[in-house]
C-alpha positions in Angstrom: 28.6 11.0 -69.5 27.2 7.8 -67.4 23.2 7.2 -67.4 22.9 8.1 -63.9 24.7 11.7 -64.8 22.4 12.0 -67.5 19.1 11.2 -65.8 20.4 14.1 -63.0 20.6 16.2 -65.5 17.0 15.9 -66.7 15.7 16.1 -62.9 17.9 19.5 -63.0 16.2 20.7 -66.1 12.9 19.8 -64.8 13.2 21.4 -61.7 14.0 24.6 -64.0 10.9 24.8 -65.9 13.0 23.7 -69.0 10.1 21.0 -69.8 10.3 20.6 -74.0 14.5 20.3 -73.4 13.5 17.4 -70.5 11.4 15.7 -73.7 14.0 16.3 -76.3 17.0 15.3 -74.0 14.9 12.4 -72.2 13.9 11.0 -75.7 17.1 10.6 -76.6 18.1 8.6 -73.4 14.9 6.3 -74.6 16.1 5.3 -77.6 18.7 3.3 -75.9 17.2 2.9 -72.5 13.5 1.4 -73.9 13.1 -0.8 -70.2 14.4 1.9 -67.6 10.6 3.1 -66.4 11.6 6.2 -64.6 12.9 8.0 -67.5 8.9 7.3 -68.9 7.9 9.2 -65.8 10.8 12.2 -66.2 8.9 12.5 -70.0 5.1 12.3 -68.2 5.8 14.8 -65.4 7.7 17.2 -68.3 4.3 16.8 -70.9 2.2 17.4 -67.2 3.6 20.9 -66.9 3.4 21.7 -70.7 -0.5 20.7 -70.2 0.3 17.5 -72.5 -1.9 15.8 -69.9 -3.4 12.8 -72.4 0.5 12.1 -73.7 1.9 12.2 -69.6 -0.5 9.8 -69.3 1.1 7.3 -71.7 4.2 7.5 -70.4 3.3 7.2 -66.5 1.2 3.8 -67.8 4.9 2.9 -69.9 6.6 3.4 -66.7 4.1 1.7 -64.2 4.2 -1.4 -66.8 8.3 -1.1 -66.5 8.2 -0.6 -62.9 5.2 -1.8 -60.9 5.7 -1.2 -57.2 6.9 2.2 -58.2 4.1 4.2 -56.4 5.5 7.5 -57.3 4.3 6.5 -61.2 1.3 5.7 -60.1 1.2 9.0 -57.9 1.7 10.7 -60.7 -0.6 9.3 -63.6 -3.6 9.9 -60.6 -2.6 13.4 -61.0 -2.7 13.7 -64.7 -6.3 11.9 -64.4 -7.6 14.6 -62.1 -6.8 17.1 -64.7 -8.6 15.6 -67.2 -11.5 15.4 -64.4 -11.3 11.5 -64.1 -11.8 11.3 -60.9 -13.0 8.1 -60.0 -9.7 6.3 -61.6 -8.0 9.2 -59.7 -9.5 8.0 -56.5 -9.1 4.3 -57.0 -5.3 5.1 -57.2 -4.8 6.7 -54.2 -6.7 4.8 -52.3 -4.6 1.8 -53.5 -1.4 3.3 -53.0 -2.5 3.9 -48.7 -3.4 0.5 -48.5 0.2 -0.4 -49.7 1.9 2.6 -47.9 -1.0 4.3 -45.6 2.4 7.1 -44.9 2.7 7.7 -48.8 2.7 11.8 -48.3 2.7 12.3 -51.5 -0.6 10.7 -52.5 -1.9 12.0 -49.0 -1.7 15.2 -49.8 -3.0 15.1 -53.7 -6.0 12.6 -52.2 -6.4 15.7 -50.2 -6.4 18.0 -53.3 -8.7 16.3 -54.9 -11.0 15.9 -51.9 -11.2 19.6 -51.8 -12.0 19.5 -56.0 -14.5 17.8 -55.3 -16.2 19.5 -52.6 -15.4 16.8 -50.2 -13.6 19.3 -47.5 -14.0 17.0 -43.9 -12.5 14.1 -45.7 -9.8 17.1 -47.4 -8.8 18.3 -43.7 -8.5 14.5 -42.4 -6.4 14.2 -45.1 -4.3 17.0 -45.0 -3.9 16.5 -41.2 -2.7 12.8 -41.9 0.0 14.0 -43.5 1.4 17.1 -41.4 1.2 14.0 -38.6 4.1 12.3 -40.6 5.7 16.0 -41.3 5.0 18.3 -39.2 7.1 21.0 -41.0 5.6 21.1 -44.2 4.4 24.8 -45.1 3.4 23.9 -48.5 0.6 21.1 -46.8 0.1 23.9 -43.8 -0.7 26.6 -46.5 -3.3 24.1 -48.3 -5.1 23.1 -45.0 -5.5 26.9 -44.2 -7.0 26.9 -47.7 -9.7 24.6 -47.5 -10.9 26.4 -44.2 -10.9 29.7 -46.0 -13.1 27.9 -48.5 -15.5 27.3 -46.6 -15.4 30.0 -44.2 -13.8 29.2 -41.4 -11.2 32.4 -41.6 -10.3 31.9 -37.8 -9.0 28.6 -37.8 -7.1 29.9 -41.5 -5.2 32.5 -40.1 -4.0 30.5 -37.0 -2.6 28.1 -39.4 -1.1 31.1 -41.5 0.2 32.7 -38.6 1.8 29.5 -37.2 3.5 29.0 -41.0 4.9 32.8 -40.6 6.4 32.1 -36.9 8.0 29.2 -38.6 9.3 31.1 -42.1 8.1 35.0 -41.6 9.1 35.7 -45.6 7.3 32.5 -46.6 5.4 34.8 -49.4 2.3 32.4 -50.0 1.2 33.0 -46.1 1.2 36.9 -46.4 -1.2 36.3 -49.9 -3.2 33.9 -47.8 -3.7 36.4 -44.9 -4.4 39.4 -47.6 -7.5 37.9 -49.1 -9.3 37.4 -45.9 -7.9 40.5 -43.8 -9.5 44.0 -44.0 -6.5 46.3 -43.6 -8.8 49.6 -42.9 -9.8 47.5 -39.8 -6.3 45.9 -39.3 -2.8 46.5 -40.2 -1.8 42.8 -39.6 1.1 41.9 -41.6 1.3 44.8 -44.1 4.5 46.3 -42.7 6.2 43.4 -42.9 5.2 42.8 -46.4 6.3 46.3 -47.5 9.6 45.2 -46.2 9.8 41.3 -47.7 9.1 42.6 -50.7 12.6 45.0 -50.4 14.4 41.7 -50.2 16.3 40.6 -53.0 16.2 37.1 -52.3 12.3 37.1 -53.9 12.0 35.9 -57.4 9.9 37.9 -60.0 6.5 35.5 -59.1 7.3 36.2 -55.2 7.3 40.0 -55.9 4.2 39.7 -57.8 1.9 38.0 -55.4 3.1 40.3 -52.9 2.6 43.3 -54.4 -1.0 42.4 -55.2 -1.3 41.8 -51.5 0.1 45.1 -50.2 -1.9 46.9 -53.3 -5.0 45.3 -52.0 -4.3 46.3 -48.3 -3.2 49.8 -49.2 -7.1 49.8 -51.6 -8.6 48.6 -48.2 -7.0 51.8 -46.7 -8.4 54.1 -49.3 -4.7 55.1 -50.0 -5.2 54.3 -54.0 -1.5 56.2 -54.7 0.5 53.4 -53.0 -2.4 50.8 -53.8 -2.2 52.1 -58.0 1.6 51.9 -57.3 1.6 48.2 -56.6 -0.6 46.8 -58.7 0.8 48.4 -62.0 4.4 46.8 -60.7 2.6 43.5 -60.0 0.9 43.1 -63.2 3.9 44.1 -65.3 5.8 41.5 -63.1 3.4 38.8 -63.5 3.2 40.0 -68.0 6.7 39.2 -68.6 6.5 35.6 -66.6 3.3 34.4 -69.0 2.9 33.7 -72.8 -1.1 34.3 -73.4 -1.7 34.5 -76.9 -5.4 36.7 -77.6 -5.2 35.3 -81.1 -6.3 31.7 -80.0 -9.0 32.8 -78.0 -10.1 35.0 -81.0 -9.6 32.2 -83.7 -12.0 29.9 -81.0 -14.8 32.7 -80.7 -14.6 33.3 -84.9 -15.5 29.5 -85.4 -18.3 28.8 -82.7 -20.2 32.1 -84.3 -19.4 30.7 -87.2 -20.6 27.3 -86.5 -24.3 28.5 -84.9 -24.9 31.2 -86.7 -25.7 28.7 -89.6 -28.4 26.6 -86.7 -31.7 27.0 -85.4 -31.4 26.1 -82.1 -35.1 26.4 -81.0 -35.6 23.3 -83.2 -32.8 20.8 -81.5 -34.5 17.7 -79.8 -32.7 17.2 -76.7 -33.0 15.0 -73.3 -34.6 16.4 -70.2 -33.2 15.7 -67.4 -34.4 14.9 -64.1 -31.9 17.7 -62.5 -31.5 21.1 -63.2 -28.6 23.2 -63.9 -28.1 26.6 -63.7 -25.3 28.1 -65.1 -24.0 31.8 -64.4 -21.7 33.8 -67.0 -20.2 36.6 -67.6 -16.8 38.5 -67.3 -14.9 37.2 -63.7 -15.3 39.9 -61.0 -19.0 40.9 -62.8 -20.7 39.9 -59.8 -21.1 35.8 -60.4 -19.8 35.2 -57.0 -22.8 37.1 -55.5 -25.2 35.3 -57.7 -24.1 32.1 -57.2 -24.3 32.7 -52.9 -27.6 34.3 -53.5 -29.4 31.2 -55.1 -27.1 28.2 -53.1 -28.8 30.1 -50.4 -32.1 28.2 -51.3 -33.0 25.2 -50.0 -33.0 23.5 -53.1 -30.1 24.3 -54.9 -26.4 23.4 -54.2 -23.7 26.0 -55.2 -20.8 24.2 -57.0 -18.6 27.0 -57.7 -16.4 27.6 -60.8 -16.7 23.7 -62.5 -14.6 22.6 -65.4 -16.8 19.8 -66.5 -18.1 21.7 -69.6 -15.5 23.2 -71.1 -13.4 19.6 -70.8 -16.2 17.9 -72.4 -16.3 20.3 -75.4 -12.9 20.5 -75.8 -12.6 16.8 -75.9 -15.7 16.4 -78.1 -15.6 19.3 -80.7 -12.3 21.1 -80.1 -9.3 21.1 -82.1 -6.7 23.6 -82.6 -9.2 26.4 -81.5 -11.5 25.3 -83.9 -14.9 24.1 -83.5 -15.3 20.3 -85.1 -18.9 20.7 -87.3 -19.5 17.1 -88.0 -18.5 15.9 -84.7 -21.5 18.2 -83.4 -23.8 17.2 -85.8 -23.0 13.8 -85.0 -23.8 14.3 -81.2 -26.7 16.6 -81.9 -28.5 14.2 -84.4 -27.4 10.7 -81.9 -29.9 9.6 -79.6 -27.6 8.4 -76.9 -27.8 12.4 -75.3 -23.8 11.5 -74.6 -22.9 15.3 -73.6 -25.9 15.6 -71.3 -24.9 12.7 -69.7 -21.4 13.0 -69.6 -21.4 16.6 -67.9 -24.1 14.2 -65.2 -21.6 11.7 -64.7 -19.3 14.0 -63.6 -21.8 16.4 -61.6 -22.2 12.7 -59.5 -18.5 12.8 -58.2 -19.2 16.1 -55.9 -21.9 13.7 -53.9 -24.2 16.4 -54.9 -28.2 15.2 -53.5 -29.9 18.5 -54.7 -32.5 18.8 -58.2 -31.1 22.0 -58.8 -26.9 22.6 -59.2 -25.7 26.5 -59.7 -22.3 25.9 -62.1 -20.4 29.6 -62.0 -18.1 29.3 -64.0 -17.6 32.6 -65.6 -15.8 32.1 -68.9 -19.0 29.3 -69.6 -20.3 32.6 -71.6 -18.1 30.8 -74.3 -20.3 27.8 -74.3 -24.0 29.5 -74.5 -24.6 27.7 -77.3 -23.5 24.8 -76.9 -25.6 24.9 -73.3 -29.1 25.4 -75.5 -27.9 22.4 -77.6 -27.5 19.8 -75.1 -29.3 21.2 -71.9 -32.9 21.3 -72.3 -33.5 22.3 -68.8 -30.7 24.3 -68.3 -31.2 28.1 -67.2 -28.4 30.7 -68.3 -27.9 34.2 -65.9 -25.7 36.3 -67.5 -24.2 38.5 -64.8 -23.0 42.3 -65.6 -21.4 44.7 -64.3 -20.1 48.3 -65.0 -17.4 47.6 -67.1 -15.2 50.2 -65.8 -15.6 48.7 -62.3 -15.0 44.9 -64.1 -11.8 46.3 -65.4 -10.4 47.9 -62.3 -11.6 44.2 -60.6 -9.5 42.2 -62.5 -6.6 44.0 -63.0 -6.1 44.7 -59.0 -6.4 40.8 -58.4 -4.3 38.0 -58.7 -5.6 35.0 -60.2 -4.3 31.3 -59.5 -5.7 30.3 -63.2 -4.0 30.0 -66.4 -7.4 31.0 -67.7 -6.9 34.5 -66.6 -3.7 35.5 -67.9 -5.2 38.1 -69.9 -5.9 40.0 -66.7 -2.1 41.2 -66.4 -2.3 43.6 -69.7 -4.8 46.8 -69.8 -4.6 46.2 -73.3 -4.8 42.7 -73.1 -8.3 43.5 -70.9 -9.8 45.3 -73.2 -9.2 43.3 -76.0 -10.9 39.9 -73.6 -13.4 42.3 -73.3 -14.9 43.4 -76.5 -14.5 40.1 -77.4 -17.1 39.2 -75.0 -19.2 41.7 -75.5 -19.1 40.9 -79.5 -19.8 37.0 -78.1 -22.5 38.2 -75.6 -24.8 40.1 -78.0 -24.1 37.4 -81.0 -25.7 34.5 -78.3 -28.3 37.1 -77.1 -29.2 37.5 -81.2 -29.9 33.3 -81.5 -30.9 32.3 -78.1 -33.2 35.4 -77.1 -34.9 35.1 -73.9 -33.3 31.7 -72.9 -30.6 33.8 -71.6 -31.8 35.6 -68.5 -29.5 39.1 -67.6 -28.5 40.7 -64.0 -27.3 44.1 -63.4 -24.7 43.9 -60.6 -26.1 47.3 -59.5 -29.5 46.6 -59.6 -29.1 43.3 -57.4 -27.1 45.7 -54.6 -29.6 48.4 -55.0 -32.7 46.6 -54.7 -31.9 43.0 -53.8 -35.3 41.6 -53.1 -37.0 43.0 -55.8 -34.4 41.3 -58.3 -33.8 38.3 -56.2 -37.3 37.6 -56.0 -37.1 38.1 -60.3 -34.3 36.0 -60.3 -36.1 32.8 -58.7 -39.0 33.3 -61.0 -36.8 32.8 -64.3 -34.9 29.9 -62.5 -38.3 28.2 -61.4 -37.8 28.5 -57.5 -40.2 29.3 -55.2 -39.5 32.4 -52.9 -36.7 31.4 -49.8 -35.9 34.4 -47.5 -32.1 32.6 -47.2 -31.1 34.3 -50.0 -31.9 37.1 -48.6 -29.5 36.2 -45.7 -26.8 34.5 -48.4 -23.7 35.3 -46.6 -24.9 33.9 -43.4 -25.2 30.3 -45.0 -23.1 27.5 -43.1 -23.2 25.7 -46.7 -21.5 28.2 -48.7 -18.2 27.6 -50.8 -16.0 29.8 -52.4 -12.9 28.9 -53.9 -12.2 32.3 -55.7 -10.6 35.7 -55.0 -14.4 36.5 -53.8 -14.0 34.2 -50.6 -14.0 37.1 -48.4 -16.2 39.4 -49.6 -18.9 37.2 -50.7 -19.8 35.9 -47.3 -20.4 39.9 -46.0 -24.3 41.3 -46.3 -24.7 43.0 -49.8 -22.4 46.1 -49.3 -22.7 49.5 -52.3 -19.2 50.4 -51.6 -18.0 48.2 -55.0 -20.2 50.4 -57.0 -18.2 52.7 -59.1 -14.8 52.1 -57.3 -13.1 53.0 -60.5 -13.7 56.1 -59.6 -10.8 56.6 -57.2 -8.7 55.1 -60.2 -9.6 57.4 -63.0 -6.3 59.2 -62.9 -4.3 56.2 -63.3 -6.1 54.2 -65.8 -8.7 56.8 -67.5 -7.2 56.2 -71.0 -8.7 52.7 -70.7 -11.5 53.8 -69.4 -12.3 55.4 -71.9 -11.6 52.6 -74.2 -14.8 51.3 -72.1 -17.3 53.9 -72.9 -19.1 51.8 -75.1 -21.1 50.5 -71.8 
């Protein structure tokens, strides 16, 4: 077989999903074909989808050295950068690949991406508009302008652009999901009948039948029918189990080592740098009632909301991180230096969102992991843990679909409760070392007497009173990027309050797994 049938081939394998066979098969072709720099970038884009990101990058540099005025490379490597959260080289990239081709879709639309990462969502728009001018057609770049205006609230102009992609393709799946999230179906029918059909088709693959049946379970929950709504979400979840590979066992062998690590530290005696801004950062399990926390103080007039952020967890992971196992002297090391590097680094990339405010709210839920590490390197730092019923939590997650990796445990009751308990154990062991430093909200208690706990909840985070948070969902500056978009931007509403209730028949055995809260 010729090179040119070979290289084919690996383009067909990647397109598959079959990414370790593209490295085994595309290494081989290497050993004899050392100066052809696209078969670097078939290896980089196969280690990018493994989440290889630092080894993608050495290839996409091998083939940008090989082949220079290849801006796909460089498209590429930009790409793997933004997942490590470098996004100033990111940007540099792009930038210099639309001076050389200002009609480069491709880095168009991933400048747009990570416009919208970073919070930057006129600039996002332009973007995404520059490149539906050179094709018009494109659903994909159609589905993610509709997405940044559902971000920030501008539903209206979303669903004209989701409507205009279903005229175009009515089974494009990703439009009905899109419409779902921000549609109340007890006040409008909108596309659920046509969704109840699509999904007869057998043309959908098992993901297609997945999001959709999360869509038409949540339409059928907003109808109060929970018999078809039940229905639909237990077939979407088991659809959406057998397409990932989440293994409980590495979260538990992380959890294991960090108590294992701090339990042995003092951490009311670590000398650490004070800096000039604040963060706040909200934890707890996702759907616990972050979201609502988060609107309620980037409400104030001196605090920004940056939604779920990353930065942490990449730092640590980097720093002290390896094979799910905390790195003892590398912490001492940092603890003990006098060059504050994790403080600053998790500054450095709080500067890329153009963020002006003293006081940044960083929601991102699964941070309960990091408590520790927070008190270590954050002296200014305020923690609000966020809780919720659990049984309510449960129902939460299981009856949404997440776009994260992260959440993959959501697709498994059993998988739930273990995620659970395990942040329960985690919860109580930080509470045990960090006492009062950690600052706790009752979900309930914030939707049953909001002022009185909101007016609590500025007190521990050292902000005056502000009536806007009062009035969160009516803020202009508000940005949601989760399965919360909708809801949080509605007045405080009760009815989320012990909604498992019209699901105890179908999922009371785990329930009852639950009862320990």
């Amino acid at each position: 077989m010729d090179l040119k049938k070979k290289v084919d081939q690996l383009l067909q394998e990647l397109k598959l999903g079959k990414f370790s066979k593209v490295i085994s098969d595309g290494e081989k072709l290497l050993k004899k074909n050392q100066d052809k720099g696209y078969l670097f970038n078939i290896c980089g884009l196969a280690h990018q989808r493994l989440n290889k990101i630092e080894t993608s990058i050495f290839y996409f540099n091998k083939a940008i050295s090989l082949e220079p005025q290849n801006l796909g490379h460089k498209n590429n490597l930009a790409n793997s950068l933004i997942s490590l959260c470098r996004y100033k080289e990111a940007e540099d990239i792009f930038k210099k690949i639309l001076d050389l081709d200002p009609k480069n879709t491709p880095a168009l639309v991933n400048y747009a991406r990570l416009k919208n990462i970073l919070l930057d969502f006129k600039n996002s728009i332009k973007l995404y508009e520059n490149a539906l001018k050179i094709i018009k057609n494109d659903l994909g770049i159609w589905l993610n302008l509709g997405s940044v205006y559902q971000s920030i609230g501008e539903f209206s102009k979303a669903n004209n652009i989701f409507d205009k992609i279903l005229k175009a393709k009515p089974n494009y799946v990703p439009a009905h999901v899109s419409i779902s999230k921000v549609n109340d179906y007890n006040e409008n029918n909108s596309n659920l009948s046509l969704m109840v059909n699509l999904n007869k088709s057998q043309d959908l693959n098992k993901k297609e039948k997945s999001d959709l049946e999360f869509a038409i379970g949540k339409a059928y929950d907003d109808q109060k029918n929970y018999e078809l709504s039940i229905k639909y979400f237990e077939s979407a979840n088991k659809k959406r189990k057998e397409l990932i590979s989440y293994n409980f066992k590495s979260d538990e062998k992380l959890y294991k080592s960090i108590k294992n690590y701090f339990q042995k530290l003092d951490l009311n005696k670590i000398k650490k740098k004070r800096n000039s801004k604040k963060i706040i950062f909200i934890v707890g399990l996702p759907r616990s009632g972050t979201t609502l926390l988060e609107q309620i103080l980037s409400a104030h007039q001196e605090v920004f909301g940056a939604g779920e952020l990353d930065f942490l967890r990449q730092i640590i992971n980097k720093n002290f991180v390896q094979d799910n196992k905390l790195l003892p002297q590398k912490i001492n090391e940092s603890q003990f230096s006098n060059n504050y590097e994790i403080n600053d680094k998790y500054f450095d990339y709080l500067n890329n969102l153009n963020n002006n405010y003293i006081v940044t709210v960083d929601k991102g839920p699964q941070n309960f992991i990091w408590v520790g590490f927070i008190k270590l390197f954050f002296k200014n730092a305020k923690v609000i843990h966020s809780k919720r019923n659990l049984k309510d939590t449960f129902l939460s997650n299981y009856k949404n679909n997440f776009a994260s990796k992260d959440m993959d445990w959501t697709y498994d009751p059993s998988e739930i409760i273990k995620y659970f308990n395990s942040y329960d154990d985690l919860m109580n062991f930080w509470k045990k070392i960090c006492g009062d430093f950690i600052y706790e909200v009752e979900y309930e208690n914030i939707v049953n007497n909001n002022e009185i706990e909101i007016k609590k909840l500025l007190n521990f985070c050292e902000l005056n009173w502000d009536e806007n948070c009062l009035q969160h969902h009516k803020s202009k500056e508000t940005i949601i990027k989760t399965v919360s978009a909708y809801q949080a931007r509605k007045p405080i509403y009760k009815s989320s309050i012990n909604s498992n209730k019209h699901y105890m028949q179908s999922l009371e055995k785990y329930f009852k797994q639950l009862d320990y809260k």
